[in-house]
Backbone as ProteinMPNN parsed JSONL, in Angstrom:
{"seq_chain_A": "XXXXXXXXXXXXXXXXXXXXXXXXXXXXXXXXXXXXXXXXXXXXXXXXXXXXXXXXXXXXXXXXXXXXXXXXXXXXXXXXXXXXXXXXXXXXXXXXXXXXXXXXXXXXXXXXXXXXXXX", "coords_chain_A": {"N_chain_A": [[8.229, -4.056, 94.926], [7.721, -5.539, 92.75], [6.083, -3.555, 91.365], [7.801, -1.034, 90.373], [9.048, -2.021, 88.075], [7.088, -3.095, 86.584], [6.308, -0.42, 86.086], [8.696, 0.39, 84.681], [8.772, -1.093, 82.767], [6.592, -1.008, 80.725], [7.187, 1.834, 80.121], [9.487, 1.622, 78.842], [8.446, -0.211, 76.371], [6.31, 1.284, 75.201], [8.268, 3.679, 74.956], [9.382, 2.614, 72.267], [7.682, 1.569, 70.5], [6.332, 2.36, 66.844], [5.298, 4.349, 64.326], [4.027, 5.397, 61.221], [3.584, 6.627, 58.309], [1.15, 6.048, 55.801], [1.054, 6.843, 52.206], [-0.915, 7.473, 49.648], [-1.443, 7.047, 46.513], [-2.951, 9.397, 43.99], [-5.838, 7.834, 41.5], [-4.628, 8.144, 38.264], [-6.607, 11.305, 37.405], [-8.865, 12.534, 34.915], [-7.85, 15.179, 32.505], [-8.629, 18.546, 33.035], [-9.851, 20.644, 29.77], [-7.615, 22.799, 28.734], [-7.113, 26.35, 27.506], [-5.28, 26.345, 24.182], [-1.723, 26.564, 24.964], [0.875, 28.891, 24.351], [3.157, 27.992, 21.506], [5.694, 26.039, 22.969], [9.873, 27.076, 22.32], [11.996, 25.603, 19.763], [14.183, 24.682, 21.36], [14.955, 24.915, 24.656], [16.955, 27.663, 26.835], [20.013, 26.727, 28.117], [21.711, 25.294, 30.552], [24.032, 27.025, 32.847], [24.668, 29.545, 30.498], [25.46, 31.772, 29.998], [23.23, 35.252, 30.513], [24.396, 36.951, 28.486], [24.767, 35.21, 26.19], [22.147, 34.15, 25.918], [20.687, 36.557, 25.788], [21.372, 37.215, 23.388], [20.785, 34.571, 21.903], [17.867, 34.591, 22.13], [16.632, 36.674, 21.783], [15.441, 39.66, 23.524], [13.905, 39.679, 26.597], [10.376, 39.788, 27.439], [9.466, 40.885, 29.316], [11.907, 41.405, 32.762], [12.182, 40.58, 35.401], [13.019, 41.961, 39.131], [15.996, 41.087, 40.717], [15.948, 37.809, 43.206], [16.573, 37.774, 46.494], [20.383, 36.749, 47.077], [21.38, 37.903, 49.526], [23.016, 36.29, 51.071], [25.883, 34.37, 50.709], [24.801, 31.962, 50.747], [22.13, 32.048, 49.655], [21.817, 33.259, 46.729], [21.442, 35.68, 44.592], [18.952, 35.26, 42.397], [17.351, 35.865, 39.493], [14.254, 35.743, 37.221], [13.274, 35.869, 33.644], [10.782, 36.694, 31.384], [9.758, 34.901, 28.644], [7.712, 35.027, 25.791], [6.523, 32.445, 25.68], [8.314, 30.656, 27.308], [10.238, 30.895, 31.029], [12.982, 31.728, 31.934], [15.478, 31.424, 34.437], [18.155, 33.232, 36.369], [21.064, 32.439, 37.92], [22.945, 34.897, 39.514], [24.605, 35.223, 36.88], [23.937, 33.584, 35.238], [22.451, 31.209, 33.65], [20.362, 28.781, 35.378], [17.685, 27.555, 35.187], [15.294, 26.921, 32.884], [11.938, 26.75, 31.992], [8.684, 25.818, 30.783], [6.095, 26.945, 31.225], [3.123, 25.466, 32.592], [3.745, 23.42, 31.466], [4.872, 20.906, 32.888], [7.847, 19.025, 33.623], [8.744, 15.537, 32.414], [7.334, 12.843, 34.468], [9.614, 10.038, 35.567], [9.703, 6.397, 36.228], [7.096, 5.842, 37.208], [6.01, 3.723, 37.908], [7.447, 2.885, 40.238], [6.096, 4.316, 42.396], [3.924, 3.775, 42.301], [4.036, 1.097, 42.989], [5.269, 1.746, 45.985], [2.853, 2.977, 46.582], [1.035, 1.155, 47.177], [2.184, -0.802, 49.313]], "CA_chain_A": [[9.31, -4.171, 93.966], [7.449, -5.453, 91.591], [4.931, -2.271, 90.802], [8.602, -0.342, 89.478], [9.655, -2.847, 87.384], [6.057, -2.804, 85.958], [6.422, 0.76, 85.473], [9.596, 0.896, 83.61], [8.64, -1.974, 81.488], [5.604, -0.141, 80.221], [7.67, 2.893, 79.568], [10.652, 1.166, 77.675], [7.918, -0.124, 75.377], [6.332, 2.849, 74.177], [9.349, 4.173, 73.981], [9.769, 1.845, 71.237], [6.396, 2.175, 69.351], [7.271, 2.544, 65.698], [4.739, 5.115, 63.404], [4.131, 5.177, 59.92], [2.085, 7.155, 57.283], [0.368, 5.944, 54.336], [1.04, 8.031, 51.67], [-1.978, 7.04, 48.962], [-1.745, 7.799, 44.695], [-4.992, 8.823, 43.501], [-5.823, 7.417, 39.983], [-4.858, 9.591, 36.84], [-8.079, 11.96, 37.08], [-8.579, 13.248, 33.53], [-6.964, 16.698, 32.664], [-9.434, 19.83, 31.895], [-9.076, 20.97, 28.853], [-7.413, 23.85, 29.121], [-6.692, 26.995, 25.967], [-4.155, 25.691, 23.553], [-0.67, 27.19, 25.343], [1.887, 29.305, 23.215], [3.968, 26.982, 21.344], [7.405, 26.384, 23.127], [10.494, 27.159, 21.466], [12.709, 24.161, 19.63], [15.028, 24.367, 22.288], [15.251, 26.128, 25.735], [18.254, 28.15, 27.267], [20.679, 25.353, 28.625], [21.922, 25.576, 32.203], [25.421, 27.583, 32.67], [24.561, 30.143, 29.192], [25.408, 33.773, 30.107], [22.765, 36.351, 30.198], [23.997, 37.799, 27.179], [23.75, 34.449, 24.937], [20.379, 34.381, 26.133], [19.382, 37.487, 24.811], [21.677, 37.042, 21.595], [19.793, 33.931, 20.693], [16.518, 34.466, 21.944], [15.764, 38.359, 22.055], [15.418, 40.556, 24.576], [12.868, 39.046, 27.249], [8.755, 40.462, 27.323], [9.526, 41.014, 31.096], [12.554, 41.302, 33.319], [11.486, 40.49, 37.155], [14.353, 42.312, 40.236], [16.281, 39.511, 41.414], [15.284, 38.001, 44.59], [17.634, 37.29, 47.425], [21.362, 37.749, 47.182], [21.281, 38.756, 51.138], [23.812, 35.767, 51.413], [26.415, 33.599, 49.848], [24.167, 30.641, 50.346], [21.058, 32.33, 49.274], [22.72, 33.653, 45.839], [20.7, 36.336, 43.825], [18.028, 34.892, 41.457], [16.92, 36.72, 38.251], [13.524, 35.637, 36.162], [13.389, 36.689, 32.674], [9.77, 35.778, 30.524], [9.603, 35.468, 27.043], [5.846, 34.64, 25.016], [6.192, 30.799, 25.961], [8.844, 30.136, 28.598], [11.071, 31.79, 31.535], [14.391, 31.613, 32.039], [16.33, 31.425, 35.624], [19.171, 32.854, 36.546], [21.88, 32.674, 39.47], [24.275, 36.105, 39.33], [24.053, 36.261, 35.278], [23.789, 32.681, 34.68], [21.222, 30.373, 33.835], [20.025, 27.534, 36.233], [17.08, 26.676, 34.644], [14.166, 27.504, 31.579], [10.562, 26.195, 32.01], [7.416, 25.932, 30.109], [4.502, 27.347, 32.117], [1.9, 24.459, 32.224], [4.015, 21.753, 30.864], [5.457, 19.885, 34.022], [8.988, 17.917, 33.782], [8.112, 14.374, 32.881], [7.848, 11.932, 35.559], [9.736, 8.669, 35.344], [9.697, 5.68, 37.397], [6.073, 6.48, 37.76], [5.697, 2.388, 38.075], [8.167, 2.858, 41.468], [5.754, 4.833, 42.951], [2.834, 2.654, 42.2], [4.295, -0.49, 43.741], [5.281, 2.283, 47.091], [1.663, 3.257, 47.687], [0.587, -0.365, 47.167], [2.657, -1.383, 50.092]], "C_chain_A": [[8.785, -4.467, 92.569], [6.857, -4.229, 90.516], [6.16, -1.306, 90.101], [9.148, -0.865, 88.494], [8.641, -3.034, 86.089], [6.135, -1.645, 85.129], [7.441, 1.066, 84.349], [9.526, -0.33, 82.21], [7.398, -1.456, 80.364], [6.163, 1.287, 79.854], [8.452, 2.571, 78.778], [9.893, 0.778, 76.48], [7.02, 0.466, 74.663], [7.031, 3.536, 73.821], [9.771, 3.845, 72.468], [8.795, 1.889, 70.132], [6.989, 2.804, 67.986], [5.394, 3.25, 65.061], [4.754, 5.299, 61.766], [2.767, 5.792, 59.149], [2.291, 6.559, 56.252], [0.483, 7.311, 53.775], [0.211, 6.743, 50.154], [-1.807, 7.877, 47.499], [-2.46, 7.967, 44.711], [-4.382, 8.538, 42.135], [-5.42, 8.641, 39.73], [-6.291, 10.123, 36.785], [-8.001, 12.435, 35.263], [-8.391, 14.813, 33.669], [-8.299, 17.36, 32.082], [-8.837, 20.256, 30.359], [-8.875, 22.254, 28.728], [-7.058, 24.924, 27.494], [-5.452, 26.456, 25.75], [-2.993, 26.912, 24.117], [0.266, 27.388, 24.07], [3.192, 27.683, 23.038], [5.441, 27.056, 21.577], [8.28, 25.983, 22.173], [11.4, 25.627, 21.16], [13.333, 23.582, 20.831], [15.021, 25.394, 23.262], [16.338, 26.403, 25.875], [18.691, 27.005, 28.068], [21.16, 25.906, 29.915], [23.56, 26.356, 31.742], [25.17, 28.968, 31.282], [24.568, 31.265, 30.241], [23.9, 34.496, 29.677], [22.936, 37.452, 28.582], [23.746, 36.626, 25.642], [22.364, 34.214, 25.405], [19.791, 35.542, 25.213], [20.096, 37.61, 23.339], [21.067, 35.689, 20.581], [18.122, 33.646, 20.802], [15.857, 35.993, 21.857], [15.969, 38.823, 23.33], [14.379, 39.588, 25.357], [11.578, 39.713, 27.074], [9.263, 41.214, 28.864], [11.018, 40.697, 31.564], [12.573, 41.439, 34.842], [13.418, 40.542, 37.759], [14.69, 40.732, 40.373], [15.733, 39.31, 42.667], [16.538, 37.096, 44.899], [18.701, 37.462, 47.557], [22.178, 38.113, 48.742], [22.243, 37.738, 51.827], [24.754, 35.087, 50.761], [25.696, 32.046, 49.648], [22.78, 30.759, 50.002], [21.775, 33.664, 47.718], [21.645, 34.6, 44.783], [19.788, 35.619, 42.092], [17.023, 35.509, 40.449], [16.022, 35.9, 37.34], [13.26, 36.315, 34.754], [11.922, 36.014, 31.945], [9.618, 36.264, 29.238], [8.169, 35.026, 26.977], [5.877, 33.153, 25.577], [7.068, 30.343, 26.869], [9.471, 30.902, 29.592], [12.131, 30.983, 31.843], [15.061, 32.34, 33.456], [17.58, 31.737, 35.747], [20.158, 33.221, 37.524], [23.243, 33.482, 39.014], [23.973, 36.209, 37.985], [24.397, 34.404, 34.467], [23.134, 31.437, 34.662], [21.412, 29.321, 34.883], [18.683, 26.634, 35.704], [15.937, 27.711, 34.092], [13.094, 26.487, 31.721], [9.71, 26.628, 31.284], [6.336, 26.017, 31.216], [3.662, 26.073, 31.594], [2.264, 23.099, 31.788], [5.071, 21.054, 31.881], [6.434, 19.292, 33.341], [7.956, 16.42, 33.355], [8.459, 13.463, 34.109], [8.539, 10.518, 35.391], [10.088, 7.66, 36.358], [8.354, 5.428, 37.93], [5.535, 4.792, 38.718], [6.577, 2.044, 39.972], [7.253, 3.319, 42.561], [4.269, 4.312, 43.041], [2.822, 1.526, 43.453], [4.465, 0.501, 45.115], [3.748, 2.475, 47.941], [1.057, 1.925, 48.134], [0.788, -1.167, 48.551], [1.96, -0.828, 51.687]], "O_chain_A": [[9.159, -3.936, 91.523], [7.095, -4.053, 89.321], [5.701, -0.656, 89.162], [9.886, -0.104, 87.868], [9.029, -3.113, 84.923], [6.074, -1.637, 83.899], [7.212, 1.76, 83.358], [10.069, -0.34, 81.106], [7.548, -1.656, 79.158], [5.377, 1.936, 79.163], [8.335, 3.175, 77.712], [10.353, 1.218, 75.427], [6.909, 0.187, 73.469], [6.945, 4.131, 72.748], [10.339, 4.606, 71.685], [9.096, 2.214, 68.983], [7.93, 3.598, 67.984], [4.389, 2.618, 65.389], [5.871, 5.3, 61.248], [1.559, 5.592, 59.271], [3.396, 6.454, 55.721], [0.244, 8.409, 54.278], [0.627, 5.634, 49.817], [-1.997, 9.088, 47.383], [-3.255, 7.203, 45.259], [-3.26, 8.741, 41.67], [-5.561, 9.714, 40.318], [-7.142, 9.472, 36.179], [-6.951, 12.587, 34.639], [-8.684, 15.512, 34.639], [-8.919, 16.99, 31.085], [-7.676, 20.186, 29.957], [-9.864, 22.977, 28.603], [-6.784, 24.32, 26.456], [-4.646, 26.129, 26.621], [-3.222, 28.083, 23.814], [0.465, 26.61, 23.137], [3.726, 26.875, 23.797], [6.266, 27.695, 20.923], [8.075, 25.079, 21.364], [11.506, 24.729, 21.995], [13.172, 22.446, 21.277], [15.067, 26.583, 22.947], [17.139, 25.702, 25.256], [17.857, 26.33, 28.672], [20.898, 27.074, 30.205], [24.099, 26.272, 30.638], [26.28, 29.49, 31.388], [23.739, 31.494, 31.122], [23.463, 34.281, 28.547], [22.196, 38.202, 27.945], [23.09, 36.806, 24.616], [21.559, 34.153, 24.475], [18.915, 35.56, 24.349], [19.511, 38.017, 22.335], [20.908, 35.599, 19.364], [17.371, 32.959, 20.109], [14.652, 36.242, 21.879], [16.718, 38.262, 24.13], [13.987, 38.637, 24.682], [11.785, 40.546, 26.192], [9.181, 42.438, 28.966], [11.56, 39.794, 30.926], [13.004, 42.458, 35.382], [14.429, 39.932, 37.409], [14.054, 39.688, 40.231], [15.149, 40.2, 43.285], [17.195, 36.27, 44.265], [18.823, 38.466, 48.26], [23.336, 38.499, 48.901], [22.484, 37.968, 53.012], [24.348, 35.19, 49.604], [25.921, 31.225, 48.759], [22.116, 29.722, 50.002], [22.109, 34.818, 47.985], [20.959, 33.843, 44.096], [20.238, 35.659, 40.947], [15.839, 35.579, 40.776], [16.668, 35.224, 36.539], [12.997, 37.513, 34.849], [11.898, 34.784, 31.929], [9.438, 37.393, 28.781], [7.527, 34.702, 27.976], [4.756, 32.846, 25.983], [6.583, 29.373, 27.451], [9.395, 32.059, 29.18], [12.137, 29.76, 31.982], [15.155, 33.562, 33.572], [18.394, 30.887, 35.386], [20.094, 34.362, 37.982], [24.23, 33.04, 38.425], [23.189, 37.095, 37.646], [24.966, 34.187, 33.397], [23.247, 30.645, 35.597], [22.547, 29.004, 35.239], [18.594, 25.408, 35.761], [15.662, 28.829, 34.529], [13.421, 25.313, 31.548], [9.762, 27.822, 30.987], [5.905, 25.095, 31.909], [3.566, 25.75, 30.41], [1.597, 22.067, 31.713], [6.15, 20.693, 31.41], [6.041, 18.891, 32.245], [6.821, 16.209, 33.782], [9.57, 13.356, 34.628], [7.715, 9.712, 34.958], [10.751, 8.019, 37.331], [8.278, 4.853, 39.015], [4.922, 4.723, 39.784], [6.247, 1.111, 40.704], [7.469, 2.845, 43.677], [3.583, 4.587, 44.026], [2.052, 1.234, 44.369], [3.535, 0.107, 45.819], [3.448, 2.299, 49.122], [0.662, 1.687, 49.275], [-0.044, -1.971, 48.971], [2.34, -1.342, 52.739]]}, "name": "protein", "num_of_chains": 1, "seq": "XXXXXXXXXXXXXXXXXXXXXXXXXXXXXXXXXXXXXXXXXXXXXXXXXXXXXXXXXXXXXXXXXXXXXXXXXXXXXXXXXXXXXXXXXXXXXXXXXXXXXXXXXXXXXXXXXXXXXXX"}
């Protein structure tokens, strides 16, 4: 009697066993220095802007890339457009979002994520 009682007590607590990854910052490495990038414009295309104020206040695009996707209502046709210094996103014929090649979003909070690996 005892030897099943053994058994299921040794199974209930592995069942229980709890797992956990380390997720580790590295330091700020220093940045290469890379060629000076075209200088982006004052202001990018704003989210919601039609396709045609796009190209009435910035020009025509350098490039106009097919859309991709489309093939559902929850996968909604996505249109890249690139000018000399940024591209411009957009869902059916209206923006979602304008990026600078090379120049990352800033990060903030960065001090949140400090004190996380720390732990």
């Amino acid at each position: 009697m005892l030897k099943p009682a053994l058994i299921f007590s040794c199974t209930l607590a592995l069942g229980f066993t709890a797992r956990a990854d380390d997720i580790i910052m590295p330091a700020a490495a220093p940045q290469a220095v890379a060629p000076a990038p075209v200088a982006a414009p004052a202001s990018l295309p704003v989210k919601g802007q039609t396709m045609a104020e796009v190209i009435r206040h910035y020009g025509e695009p350098q490039q106009k890339h097919a859309p991709a996707g489309g093939d559902a209502p929850k996968h909604p046709p996505i249109t890249r457009w690139d000018y000399a210094s940024f591209s411009v996103f957009f869902e059916h014929s209206h923006v979602v979002d304008a990026v600078v090649p090379g120049h990352p979003p800033q990060v903030f909070h960065t001090e949140q994520l400090q004190q996380a690996s720390s732990k």
